[in-house]
C-alpha positions as CSV (number, residue, x, y, z in Angstrom):
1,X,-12.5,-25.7,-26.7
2,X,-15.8,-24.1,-25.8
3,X,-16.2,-23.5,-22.1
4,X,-18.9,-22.4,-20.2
5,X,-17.7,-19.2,-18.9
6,X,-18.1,-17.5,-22.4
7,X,-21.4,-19.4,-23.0
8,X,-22.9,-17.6,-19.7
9,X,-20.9,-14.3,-20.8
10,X,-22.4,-14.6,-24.4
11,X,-25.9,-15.1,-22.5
12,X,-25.1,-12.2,-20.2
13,X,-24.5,-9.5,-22.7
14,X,-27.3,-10.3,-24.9
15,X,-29.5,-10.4,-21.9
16,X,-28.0,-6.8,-20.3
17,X,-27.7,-5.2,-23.9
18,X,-24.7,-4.4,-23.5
19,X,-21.0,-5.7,-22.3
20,X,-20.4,-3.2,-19.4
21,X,-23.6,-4.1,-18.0
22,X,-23.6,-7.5,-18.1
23,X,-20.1,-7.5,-16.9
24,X,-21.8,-5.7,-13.8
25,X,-24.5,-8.2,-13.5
26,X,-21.5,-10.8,-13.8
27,X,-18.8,-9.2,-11.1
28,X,-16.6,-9.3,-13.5
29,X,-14.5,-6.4,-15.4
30,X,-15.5,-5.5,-19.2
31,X,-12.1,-6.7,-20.2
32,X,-12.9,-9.7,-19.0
33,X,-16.2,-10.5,-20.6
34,X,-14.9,-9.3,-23.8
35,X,-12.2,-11.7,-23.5
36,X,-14.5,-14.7,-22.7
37,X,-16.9,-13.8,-26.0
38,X,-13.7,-13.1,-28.4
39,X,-12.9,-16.5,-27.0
40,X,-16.4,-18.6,-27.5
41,X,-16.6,-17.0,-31.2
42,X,-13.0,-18.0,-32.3
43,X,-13.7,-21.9,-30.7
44,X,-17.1,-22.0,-32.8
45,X,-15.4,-20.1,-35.8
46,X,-18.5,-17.4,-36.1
47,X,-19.2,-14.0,-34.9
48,X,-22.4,-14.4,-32.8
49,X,-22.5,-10.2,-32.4
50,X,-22.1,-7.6,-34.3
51,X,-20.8,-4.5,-32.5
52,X,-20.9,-0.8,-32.8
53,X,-19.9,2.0,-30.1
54,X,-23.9,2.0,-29.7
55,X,-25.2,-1.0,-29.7
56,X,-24.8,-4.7,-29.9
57,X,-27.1,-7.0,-32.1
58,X,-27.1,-10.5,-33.2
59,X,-25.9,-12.3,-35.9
60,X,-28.2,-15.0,-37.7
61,X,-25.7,-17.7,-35.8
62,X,-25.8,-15.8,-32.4
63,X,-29.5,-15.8,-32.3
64,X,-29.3,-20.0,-33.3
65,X,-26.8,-20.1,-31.2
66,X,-28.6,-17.9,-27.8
67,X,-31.7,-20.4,-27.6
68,X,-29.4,-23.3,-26.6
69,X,-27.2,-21.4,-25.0
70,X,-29.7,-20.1,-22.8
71,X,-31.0,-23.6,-22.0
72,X,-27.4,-24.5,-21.2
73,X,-26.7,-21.7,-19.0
74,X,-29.9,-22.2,-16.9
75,X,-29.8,-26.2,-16.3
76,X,-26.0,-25.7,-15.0
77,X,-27.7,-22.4,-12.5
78,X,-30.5,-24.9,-11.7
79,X,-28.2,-28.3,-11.4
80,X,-26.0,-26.3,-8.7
81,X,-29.1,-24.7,-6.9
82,X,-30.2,-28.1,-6.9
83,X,-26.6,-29.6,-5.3
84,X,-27.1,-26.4,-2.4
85,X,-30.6,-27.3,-1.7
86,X,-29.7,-31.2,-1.3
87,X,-26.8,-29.9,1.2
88,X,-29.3,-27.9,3.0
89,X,-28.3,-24.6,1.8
90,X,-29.2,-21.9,-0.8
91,X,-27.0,-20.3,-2.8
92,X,-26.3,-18.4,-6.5
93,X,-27.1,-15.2,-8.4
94,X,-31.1,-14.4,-8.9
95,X,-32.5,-11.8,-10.6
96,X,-35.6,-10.2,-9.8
97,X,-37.2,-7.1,-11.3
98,X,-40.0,-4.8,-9.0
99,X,-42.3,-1.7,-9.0
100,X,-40.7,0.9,-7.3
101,X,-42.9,2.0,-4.2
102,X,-43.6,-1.4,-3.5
103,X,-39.8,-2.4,-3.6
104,X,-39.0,0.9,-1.3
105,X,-41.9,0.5,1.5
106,X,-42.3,-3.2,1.6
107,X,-40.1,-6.0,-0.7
108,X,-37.0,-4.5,0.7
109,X,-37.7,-4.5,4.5
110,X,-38.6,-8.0,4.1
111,X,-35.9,-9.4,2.2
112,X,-33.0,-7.9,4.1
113,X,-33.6,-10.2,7.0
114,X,-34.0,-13.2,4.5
115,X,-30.8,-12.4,2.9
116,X,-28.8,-11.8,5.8
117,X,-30.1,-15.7,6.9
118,X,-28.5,-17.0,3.4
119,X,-26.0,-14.9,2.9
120,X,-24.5,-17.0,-0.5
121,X,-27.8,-16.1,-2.2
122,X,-26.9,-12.9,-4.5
123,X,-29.5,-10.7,-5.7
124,X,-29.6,-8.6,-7.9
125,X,-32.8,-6.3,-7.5
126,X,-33.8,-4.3,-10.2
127,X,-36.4,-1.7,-8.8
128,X,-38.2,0.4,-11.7
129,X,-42.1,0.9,-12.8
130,X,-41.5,0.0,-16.4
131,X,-43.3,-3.2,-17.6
132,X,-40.3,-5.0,-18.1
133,X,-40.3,-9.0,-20.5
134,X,-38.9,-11.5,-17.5
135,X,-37.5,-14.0,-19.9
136,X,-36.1,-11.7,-22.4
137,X,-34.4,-9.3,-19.9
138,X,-32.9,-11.9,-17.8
139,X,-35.1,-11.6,-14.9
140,X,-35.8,-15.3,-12.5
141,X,-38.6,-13.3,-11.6
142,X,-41.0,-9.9,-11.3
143,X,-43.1,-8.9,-9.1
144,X,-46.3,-7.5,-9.7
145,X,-49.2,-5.8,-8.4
146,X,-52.8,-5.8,-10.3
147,X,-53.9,-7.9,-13.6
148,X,-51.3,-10.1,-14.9
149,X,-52.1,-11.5,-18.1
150,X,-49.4,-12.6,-19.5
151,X,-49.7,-16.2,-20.4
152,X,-46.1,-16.6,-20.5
153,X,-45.5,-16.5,-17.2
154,X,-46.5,-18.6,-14.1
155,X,-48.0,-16.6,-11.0
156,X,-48.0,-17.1,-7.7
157,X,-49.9,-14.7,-5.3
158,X,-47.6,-13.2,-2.7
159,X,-50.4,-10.9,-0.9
160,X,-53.9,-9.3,-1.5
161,X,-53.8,-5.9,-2.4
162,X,-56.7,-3.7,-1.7
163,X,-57.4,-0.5,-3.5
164,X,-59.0,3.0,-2.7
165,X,-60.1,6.0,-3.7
166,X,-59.0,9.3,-2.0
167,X,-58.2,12.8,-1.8
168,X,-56.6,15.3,0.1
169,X,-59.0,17.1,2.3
170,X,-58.3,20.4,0.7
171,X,-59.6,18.7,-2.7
172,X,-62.5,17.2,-1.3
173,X,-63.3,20.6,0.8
174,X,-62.8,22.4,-2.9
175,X,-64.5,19.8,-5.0
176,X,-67.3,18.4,-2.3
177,X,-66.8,14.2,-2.0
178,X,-68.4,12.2,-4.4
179,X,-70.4,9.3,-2.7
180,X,-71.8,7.8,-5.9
181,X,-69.7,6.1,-8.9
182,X,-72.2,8.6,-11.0
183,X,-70.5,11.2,-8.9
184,X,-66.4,10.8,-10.0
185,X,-67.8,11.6,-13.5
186,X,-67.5,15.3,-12.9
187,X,-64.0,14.8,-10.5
188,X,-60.5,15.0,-11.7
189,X,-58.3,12.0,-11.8
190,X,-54.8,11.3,-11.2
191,X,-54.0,7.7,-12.9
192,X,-51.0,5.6,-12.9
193,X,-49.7,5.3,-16.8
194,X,-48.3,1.8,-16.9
195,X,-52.4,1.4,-16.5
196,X,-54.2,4.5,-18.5
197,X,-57.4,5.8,-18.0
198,X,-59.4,2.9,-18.0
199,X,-58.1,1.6,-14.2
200,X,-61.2,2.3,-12.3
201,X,-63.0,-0.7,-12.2
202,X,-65.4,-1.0,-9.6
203,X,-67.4,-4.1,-8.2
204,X,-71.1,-3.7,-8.4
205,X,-74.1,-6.1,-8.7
206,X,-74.4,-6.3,-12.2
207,X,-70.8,-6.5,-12.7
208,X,-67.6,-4.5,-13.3
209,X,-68.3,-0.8,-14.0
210,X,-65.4,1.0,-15.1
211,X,-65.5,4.9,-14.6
212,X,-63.6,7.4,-16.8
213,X,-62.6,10.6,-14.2
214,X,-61.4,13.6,-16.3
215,X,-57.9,13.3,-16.9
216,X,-55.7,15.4,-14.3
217,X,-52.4,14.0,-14.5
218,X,-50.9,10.7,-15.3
219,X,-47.7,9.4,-13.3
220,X,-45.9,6.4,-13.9
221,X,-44.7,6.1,-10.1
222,X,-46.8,4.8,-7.2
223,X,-44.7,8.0,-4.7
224,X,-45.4,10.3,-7.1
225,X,-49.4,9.7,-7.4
226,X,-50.2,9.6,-3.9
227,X,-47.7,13.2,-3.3
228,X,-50.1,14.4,-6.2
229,X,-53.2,13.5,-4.7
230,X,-51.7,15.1,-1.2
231,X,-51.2,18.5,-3.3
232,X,-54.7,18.4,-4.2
233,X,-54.7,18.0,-7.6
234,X,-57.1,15.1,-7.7
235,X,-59.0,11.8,-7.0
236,X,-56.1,8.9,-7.3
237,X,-57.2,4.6,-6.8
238,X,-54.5,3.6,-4.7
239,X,-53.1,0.3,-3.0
240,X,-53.5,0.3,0.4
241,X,-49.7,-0.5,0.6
242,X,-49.1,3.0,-0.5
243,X,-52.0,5.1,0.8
244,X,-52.1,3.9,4.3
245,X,-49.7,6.2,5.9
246,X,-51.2,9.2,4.3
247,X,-54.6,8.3,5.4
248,X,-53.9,7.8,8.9
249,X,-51.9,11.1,8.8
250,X,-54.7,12.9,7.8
251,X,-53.1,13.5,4.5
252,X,-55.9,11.8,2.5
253,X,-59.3,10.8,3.0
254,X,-60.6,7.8,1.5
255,X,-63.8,8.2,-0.3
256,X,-66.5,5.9,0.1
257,X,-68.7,5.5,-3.5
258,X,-70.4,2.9,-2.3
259,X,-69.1,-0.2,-4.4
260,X,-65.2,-1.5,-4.0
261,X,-62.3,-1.0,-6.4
262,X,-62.0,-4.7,-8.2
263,X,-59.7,-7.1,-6.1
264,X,-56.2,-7.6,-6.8
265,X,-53.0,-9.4,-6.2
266,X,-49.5,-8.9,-5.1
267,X,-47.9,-11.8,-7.2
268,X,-44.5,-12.9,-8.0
269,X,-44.1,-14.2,-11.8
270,X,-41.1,-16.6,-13.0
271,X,-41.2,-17.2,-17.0
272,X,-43.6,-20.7,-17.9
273,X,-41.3,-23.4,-19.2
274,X,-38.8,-22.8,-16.7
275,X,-38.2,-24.9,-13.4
276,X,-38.2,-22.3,-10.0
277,X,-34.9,-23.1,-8.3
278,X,-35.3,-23.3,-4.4
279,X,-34.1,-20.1,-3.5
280,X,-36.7,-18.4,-5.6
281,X,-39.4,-20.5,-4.3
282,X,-38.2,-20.0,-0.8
283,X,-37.4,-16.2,-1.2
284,X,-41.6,-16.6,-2.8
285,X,-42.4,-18.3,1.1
286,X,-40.3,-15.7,3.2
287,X,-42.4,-12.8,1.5
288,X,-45.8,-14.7,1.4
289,X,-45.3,-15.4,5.2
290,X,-44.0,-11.8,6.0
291,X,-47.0,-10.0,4.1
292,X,-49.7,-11.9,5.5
293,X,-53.1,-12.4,4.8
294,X,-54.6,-10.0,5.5
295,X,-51.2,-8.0,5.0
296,X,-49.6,-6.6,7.7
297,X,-50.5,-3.0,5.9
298,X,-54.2,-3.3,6.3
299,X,-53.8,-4.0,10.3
300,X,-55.3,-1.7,12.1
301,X,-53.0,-1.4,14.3
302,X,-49.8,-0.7,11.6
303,X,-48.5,2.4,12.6
């Protein structure tokens, strides 16, 4: 007999990569998801994996076998979300994938209280700046800030996210402050990776105008680029989200070119082709309603 615990254990572990950390994703011990897949390959009379003390990969039946496996394993997550909703509650594992600044300063303070409302919701947040596939690593959802161009995935905009240049005031003092988009040709720049050099887009009458600082230093962590910028090394564009604090600290100064970085989004993205369950479009409501528009991090008065 085929049962659905090793389907969703199968799914798991191809998903995580690997048994010990699906069995984490699952709650369950490794024992115990190797059981369930030694189980769901002897009732369908195949090996669906091969496995090797450092990696697992599919077999040319596990991968016919994943796609409707998957399906299966989602409509039964989705059918009970649904049964929760219609008894006025949400509950269930979700997965959700985040940048890492964003997740420390903001996405965690507002989902705690959320959480602690509808406590049988369990989320699994995986913070990290990597650009990560949502349907091929498992995820419900990501959440992004900037361009999102992936046409496999449906978007919806949590927040407006405003971008600036600055500079410590040691830099600036050094390096004399550009006031011109002409003038951050002869300025160092500190850019985030996971974007390159070609980031600075600015808004202008004739259209976008994208400048090319010399190279600095490239980081591929939101912390790490404004501390960087704070040490003097350089110009950095960054979110408001993470630049506030330092500015009104007197850590940084923004500088004023005359012409705004291009606008941008704080969205959360779930994989097209998949119905949102209610907890993820409610968990979607919570953090649209707690950013605000304008978000609470552009208030002048945020301390």
């Amino acid at each position: 007999m085929i049962r659905i615990e090793g389907i969703a254990a199968f799914v798991a572990v191809v998903e995580a990569g690997s048994v010990s950390e699906a069995a984490r994703r699952l709650r369950l011990s490794k024992s115990v998801v190797s059981e369930r897949l030694a189980e769901l390959e002897k009732a369908l009379g195949g090996t669906l994996l091969h496995r090797t003390t450092r990696k697992l990969a599919l077999t040319e039946d596990g991968a016919v076998f994943l796609e409707r496996a998957g399906r299966i394993v989602r409509e039964i997550d989705e059918a009970a979300a649904d049964m929760a909703e219609r008894r006025g509650t949400l509950s269930g594992p979700i997965r959700i994938a985040a940048p890492v600044t964003f997740g420390r300063m903001h996405l965690g303070p507002a989902l705690y209280p959320f959480l602690a409302e509808h406590p049988d919701i369990h989320l699994t947040l995986d913070i990290d700046d990597r650009r990560v596939d949502a349907a091929s690593d498992g995820y419900d959802a990501i959440i992004r800030n900037g361009p999102l161009a992936d046409s496999r995935l449906v978007a919806w905009k949590l927040a407006p996210s405003r971008r600036l240049l600055c500079a410590s005031p040691d830099y600036l003092a050094r390096q004399g402050m550009p006031t011109s988009l002409a003038d951050l040709d002869s300025h160092r720049g500190i850019f985030y990776t996971n974007r390159g050099v070609a980031d600075w887009r600015f808004q202008t009458p004739a259209g976008a105008i994208l400048i090319r600082a010399k190279p600095a230093l490239g980081i591929n962590n939101g912390d790490m680029l404004r501390d960087a910028a704070i040490a003097g090394l350089g110009i950095a564009l960054l979110p408001t989200f993470i630049a506030g604090p330092a500015i009104r600290e007197g850590l940084l100064a923004e500088i004023d070119v005359g012409h705004r970085p291009e606008a941008e989004f704080i969205y959360m993205a779930h994989p097209a082709g998949r119905n949102p369950s209610a907890k993820l479009r409610a968990i979607a409501d919570h953090l649209k309603t707690s950013f605000g528009d304008p978000p609470y991090w552009d208030m002048a008065d945020n301390p």
